[in-house]
C-alpha positions as CSV (number, residue, x, y, z in Angstrom):
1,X,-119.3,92.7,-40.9
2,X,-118.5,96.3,-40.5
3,X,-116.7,97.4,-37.8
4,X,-118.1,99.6,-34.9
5,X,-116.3,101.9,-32.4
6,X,-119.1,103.0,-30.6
7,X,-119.4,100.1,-28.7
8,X,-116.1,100.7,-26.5
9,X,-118.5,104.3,-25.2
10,X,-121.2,101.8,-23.8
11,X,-122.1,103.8,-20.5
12,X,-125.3,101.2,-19.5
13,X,-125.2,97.6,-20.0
14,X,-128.2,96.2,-18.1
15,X,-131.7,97.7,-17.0
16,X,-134.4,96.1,-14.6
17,X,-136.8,98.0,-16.6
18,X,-139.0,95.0,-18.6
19,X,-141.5,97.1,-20.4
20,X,-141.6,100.0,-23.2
21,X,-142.6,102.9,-21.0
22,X,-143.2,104.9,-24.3
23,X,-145.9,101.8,-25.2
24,X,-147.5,101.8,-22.3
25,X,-148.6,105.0,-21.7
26,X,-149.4,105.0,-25.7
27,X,-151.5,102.4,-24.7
28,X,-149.8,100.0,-27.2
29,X,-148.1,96.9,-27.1
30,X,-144.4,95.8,-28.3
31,X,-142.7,93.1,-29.5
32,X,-139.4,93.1,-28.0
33,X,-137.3,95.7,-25.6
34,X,-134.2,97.0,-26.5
35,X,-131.6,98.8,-24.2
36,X,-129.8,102.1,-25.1
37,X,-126.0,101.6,-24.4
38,X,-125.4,105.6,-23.9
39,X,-128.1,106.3,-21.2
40,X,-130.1,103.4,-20.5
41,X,-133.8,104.8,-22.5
42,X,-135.5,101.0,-22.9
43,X,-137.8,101.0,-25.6
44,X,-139.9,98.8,-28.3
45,X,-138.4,97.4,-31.4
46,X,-138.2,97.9,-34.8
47,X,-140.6,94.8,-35.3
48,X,-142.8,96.6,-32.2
49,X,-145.4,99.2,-34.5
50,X,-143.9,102.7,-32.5
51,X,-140.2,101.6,-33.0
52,X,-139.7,103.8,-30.3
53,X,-135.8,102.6,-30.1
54,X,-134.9,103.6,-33.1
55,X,-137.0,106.9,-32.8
56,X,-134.8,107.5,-29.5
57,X,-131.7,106.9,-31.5
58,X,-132.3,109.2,-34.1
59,X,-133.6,112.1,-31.6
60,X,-130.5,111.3,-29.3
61,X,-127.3,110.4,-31.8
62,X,-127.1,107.3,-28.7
63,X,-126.2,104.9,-31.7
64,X,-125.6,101.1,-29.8
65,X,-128.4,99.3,-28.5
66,X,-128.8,95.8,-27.1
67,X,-131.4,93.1,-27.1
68,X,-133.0,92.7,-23.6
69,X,-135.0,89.5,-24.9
70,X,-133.8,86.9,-22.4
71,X,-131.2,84.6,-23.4
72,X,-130.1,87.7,-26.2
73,X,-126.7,88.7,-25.8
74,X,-126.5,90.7,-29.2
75,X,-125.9,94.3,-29.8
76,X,-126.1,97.1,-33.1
77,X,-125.1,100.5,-33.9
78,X,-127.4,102.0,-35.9
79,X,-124.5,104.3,-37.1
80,X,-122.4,102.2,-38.9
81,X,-124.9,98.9,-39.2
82,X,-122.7,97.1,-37.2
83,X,-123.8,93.6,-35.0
84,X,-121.1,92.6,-31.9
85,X,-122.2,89.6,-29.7
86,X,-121.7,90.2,-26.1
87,X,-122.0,86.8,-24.7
């Protein structure tokens, strides 16, 4: 597994947020949320159709992201491809 070191800049850990703002006012749906560990943006998927995570990471350079999905306690940089479980 590669090794990551943006995960030791994580700025935002948890959100209340439970819905893909960026969907919704799309008017689409998502699959699952994911968190942005650099500013907190909470947004679909790449299984969701808008992958709006992913778009945010590219637009942003915020590389780590966690699973919001209850029970989840995985994260990923994009950056270096790079899993780290939180639990």
């Amino acid at each position: 597994m590669p090794a990551c070191h943006h995960f030791d800049d994580i700025k935002v850990f948890e959100s209340d947020v439970r819905e893909c703002a960026d969907c919704v006012a799309a008017g689409s749906g998502w699959v699952h949320l994911r968190l942005c560990l650099g500013c907190g943006y909470v947004g679909c998927c790449d299984s969701s159709p808008n992958k709006h995570v992913s778009k945010h990471v590219a637009s942003e350079g915020h590389p780590t992201v966690r699973s919001l999905e209850p029970g989840e306690t995985w994260g990923y940089c994009y950056e270096d491809d790079a899993w780290v479980d939180f639990a």
